[in-house]
N, CA, C and O atoms as a GROMACS GRO file, in nm:
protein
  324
    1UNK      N    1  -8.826  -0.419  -7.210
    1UNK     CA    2  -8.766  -0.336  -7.313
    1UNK      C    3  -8.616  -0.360  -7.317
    1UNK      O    4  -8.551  -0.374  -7.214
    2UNK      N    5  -8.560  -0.365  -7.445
    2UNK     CA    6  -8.403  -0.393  -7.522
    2UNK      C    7  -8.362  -0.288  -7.416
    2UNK      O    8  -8.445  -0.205  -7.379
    3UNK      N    9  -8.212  -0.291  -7.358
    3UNK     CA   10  -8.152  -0.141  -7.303
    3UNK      C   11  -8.056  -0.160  -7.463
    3UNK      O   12  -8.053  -0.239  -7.557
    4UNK      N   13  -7.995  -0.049  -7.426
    4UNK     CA   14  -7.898   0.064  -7.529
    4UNK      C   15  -7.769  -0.048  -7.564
    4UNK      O   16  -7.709  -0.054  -7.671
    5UNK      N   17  -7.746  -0.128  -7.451
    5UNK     CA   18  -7.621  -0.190  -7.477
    5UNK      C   19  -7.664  -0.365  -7.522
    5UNK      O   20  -7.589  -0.450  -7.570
    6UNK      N   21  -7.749  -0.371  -7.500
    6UNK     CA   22  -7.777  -0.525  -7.587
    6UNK      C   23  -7.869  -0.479  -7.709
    6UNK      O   24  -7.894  -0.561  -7.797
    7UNK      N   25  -7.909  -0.373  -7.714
    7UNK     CA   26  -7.954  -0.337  -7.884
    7UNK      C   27  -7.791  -0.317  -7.986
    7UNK      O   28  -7.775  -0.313  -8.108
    8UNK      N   29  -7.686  -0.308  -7.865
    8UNK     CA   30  -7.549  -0.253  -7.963
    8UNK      C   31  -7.521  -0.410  -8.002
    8UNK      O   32  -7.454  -0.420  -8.104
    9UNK      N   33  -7.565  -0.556  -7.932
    9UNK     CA   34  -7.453  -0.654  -7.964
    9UNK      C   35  -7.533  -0.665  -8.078
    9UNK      O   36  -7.467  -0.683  -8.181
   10UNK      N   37  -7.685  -0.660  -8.099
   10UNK     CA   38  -7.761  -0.658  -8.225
   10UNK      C   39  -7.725  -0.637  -8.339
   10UNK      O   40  -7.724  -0.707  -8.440
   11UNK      N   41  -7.687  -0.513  -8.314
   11UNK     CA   42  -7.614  -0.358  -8.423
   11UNK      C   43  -7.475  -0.474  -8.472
   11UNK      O   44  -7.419  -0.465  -8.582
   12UNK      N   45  -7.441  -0.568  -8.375
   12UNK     CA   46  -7.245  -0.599  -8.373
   12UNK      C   47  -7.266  -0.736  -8.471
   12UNK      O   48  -7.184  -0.778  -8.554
   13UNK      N   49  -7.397  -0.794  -8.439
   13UNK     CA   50  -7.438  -0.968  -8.496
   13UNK      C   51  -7.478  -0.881  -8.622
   13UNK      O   52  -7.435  -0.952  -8.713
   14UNK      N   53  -7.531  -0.775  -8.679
   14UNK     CA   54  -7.576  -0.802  -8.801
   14UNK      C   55  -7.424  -0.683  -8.892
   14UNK      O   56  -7.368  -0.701  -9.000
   15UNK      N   57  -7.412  -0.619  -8.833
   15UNK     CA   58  -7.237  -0.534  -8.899
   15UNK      C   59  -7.119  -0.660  -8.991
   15UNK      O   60  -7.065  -0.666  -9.102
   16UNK      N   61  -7.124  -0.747  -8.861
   16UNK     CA   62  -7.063  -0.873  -8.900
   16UNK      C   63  -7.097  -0.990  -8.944
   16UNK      O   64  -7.020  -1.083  -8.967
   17UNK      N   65  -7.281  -0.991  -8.965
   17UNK     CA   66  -7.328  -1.099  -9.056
   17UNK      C   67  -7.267  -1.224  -8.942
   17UNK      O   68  -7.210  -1.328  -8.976
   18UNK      N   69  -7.289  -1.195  -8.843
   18UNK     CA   70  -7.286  -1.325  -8.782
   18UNK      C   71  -7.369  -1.411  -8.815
   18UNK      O   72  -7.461  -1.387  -8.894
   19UNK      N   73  -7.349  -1.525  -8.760
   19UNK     CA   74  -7.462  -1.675  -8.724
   19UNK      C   75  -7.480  -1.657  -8.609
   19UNK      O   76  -7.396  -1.638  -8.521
   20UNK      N   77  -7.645  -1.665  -8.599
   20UNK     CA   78  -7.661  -1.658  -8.425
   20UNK      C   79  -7.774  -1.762  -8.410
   20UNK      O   80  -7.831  -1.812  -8.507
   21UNK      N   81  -7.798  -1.788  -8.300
   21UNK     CA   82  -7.925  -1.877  -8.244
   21UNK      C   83  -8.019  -1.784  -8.144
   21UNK      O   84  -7.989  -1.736  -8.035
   22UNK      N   85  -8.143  -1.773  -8.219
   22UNK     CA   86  -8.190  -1.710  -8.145
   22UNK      C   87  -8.315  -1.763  -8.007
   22UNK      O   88  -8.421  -1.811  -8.050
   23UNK      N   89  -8.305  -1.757  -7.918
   23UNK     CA   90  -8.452  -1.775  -7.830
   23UNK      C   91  -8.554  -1.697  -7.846
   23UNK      O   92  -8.539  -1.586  -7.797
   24UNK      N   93  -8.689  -1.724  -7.919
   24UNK     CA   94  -8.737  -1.694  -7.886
   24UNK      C   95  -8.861  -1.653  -7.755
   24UNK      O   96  -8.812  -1.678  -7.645
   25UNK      N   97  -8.986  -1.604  -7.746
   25UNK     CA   98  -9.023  -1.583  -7.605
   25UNK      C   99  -9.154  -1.673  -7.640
   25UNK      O  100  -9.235  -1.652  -7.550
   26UNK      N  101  -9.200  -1.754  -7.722
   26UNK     CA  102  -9.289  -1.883  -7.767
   26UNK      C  103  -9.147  -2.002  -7.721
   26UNK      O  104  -9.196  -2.114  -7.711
   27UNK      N  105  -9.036  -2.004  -7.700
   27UNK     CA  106  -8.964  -2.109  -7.669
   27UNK      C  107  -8.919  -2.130  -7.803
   27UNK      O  108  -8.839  -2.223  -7.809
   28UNK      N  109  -8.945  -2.072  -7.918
   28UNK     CA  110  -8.869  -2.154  -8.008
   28UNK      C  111  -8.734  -2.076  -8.084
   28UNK      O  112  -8.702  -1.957  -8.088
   29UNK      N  113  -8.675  -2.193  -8.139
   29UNK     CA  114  -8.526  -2.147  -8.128
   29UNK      C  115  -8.486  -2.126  -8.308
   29UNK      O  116  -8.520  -2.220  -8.379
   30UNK      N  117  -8.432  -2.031  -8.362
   30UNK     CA  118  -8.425  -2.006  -8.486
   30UNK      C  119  -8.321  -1.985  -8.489
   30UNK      O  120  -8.279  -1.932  -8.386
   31UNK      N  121  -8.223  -2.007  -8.594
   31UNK     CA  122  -8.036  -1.952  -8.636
   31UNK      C  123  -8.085  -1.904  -8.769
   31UNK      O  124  -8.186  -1.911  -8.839
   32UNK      N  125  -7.970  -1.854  -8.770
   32UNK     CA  126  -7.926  -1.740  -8.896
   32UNK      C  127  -7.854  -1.647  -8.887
   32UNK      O  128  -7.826  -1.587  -8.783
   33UNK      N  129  -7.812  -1.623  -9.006
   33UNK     CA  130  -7.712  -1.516  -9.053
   33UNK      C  131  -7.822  -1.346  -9.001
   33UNK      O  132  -7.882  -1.275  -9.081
   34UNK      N  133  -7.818  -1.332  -8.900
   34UNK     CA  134  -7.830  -1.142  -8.900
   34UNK      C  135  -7.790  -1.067  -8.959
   34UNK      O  136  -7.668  -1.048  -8.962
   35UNK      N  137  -7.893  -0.979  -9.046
   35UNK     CA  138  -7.852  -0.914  -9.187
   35UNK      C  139  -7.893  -0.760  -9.121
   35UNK      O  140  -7.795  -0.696  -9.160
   36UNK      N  141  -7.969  -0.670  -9.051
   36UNK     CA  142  -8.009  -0.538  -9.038
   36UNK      C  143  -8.086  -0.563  -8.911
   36UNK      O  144  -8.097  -0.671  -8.853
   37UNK      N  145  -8.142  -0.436  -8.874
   37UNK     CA  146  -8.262  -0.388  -8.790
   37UNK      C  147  -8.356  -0.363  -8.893
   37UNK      O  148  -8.310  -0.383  -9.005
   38UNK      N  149  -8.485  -0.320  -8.888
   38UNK     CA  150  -8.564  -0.263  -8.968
   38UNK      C  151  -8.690  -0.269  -8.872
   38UNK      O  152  -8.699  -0.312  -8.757
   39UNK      N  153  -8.812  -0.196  -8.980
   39UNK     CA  154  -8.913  -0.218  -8.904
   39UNK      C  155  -9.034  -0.290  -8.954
   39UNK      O  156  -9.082  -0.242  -9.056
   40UNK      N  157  -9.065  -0.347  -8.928
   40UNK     CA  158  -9.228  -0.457  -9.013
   40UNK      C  159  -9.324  -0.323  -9.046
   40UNK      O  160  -9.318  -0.207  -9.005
   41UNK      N  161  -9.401  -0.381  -9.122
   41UNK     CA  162  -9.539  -0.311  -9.166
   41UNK      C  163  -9.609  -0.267  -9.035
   41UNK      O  164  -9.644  -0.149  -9.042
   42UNK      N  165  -9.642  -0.328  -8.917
   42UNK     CA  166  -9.645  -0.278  -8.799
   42UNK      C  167  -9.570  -0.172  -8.743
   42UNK      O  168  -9.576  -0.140  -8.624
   43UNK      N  169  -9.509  -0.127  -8.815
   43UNK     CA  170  -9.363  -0.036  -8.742
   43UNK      C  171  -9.304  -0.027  -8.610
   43UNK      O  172  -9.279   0.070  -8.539
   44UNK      N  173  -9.277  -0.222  -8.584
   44UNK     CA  174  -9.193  -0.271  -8.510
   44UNK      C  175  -9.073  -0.265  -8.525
   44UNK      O  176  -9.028  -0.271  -8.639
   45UNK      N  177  -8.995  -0.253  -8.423
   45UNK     CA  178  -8.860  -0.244  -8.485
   45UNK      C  179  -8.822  -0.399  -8.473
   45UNK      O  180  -8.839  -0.462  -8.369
   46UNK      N  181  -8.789  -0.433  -8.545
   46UNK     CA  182  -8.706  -0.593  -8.619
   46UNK      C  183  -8.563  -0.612  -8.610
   46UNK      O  184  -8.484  -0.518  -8.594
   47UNK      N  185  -8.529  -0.734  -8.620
   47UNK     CA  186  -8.444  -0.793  -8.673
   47UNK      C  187  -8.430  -0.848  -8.786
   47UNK      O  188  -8.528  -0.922  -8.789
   48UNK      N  189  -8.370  -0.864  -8.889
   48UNK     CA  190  -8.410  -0.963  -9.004
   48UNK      C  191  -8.293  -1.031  -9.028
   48UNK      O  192  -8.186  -0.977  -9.056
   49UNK      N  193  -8.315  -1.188  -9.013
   49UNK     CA  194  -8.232  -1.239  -9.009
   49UNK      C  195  -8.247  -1.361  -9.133
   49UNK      O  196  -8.364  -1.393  -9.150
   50UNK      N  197  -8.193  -1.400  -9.181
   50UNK     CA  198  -8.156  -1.475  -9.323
   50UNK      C  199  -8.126  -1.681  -9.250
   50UNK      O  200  -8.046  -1.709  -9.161
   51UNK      N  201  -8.175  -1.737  -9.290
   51UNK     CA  202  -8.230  -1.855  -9.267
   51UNK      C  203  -8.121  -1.953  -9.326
   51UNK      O  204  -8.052  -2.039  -9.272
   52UNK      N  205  -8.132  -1.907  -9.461
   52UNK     CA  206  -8.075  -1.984  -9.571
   52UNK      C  207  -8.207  -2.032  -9.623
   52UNK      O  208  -8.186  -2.042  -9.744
   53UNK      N  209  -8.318  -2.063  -9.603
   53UNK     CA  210  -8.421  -2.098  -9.678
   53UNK      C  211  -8.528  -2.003  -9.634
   53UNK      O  212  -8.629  -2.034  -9.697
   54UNK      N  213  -8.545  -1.929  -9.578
   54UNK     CA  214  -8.626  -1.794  -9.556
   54UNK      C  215  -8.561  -1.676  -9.497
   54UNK      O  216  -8.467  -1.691  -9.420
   55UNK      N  217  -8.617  -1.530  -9.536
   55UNK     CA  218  -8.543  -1.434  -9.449
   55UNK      C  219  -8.686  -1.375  -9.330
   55UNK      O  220  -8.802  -1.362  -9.371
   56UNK      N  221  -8.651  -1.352  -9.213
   56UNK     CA  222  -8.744  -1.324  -9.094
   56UNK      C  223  -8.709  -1.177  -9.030
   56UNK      O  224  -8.604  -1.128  -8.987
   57UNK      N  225  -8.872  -1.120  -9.046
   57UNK     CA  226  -8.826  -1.006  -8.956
   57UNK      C  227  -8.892  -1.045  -8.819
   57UNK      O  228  -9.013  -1.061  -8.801
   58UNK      N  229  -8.770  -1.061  -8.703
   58UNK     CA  230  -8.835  -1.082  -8.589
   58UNK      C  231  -8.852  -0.961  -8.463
   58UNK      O  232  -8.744  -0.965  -8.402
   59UNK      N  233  -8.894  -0.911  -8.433
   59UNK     CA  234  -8.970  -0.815  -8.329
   59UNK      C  235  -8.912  -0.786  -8.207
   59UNK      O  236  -8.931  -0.852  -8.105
   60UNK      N  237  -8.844  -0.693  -8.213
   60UNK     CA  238  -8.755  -0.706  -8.122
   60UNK      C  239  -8.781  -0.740  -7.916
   60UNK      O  240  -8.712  -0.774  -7.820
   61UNK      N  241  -8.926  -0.702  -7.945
   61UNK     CA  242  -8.982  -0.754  -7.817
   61UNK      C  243  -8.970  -0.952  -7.760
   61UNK      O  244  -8.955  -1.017  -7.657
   62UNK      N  245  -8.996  -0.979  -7.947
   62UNK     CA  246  -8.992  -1.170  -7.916
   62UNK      C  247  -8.889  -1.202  -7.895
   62UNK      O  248  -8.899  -1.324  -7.895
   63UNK      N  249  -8.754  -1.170  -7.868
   63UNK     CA  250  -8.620  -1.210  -7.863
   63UNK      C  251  -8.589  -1.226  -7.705
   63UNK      O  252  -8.601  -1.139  -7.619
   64UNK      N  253  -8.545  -1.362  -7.690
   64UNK     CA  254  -8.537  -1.407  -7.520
   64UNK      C  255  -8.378  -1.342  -7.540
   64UNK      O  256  -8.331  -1.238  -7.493
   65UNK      N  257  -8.333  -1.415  -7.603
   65UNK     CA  258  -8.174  -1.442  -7.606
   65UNK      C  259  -8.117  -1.477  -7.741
   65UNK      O  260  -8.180  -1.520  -7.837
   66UNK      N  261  -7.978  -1.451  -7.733
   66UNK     CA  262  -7.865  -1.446  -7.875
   66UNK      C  263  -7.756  -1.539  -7.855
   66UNK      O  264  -7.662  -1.521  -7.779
   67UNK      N  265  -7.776  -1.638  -7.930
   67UNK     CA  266  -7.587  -1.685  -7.891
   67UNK      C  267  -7.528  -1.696  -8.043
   67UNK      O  268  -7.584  -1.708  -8.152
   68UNK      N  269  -7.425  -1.689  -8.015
   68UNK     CA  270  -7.314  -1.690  -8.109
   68UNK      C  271  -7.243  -1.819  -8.188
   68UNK      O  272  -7.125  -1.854  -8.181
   69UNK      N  273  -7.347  -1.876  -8.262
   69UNK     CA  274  -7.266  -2.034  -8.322
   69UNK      C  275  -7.129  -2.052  -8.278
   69UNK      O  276  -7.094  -2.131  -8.189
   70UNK      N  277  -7.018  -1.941  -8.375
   70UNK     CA  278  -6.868  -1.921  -8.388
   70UNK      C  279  -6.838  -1.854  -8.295
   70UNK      O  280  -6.923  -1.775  -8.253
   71UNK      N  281  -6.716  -1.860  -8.235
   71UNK     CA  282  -6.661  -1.789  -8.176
   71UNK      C  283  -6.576  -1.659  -8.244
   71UNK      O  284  -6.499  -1.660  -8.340
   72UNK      N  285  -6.623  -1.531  -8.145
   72UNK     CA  286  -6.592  -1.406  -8.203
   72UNK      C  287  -6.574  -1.330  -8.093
   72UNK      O  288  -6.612  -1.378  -7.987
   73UNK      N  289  -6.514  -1.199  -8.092
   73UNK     CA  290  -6.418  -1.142  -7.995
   73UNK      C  291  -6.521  -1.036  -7.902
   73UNK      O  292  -6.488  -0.971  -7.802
   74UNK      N  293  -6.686  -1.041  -7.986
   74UNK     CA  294  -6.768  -0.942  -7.935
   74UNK      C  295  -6.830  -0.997  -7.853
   74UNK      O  296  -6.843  -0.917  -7.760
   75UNK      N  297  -6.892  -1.116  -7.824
   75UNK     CA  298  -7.012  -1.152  -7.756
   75UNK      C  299  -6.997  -1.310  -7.786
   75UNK      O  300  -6.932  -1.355  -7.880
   76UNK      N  301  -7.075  -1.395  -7.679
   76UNK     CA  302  -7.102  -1.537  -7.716
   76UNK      C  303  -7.246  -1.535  -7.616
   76UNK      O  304  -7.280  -1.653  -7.620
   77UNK      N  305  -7.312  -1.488  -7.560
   77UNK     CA  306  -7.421  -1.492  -7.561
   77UNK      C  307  -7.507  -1.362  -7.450
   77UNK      O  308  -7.469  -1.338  -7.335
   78UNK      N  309  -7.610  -1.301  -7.510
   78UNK     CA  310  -7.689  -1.216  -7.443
   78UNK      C  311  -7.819  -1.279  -7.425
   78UNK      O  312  -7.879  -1.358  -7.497
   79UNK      N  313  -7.848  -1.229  -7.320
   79UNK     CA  314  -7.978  -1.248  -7.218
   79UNK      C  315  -8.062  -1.074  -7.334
   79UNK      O  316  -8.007  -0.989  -7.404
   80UNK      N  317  -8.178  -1.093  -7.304
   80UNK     CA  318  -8.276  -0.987  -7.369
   80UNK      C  319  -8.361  -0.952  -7.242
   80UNK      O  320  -8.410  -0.843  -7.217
   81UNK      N  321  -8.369  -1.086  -7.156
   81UNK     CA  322  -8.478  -1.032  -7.070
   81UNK      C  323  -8.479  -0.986  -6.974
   81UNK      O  324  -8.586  -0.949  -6.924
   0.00000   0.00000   0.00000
């Protein structure tokens, strides 16, 4: 389970529309612009993050790790697990 303070860098990557790279927990690795939290039709709580050629709500359980393409003053990379 997310704790309180790596659900906030979440809250910080999508406030600021960062670019992030995400790990997922299948090993595979996705970037994009982080746009919200939300929740899927499952009423998971999500991420939805913007592709440039698709937008993804990903689950907040599948998320290994976050890094930060650009450099920015909040974070350059969180662990999830």
């Amino acid at each position: 389970m997310m704790s309180c303070e790596q659900h906030d860098y979440l809250e910080i990557a999508c406030l600021y529309h960062y670019e992030i790279r995400l790990t997922l927990t299948t090993g595979k690795h996705i970037t994009g612009i982080a746009l919200d939290t939300c929740r899927n039709e499952n009423k998971e709580e999500c991420l939805k993050l913007n592709t440039g050629q698709q937008i993804y709500l990903l689950p907040l359980p599948d998320l290994v790790s976050m890094t930060a393409t650009r450099p920015n003053p909040h974070f350059q990379h969180i662990d999830f697990s």
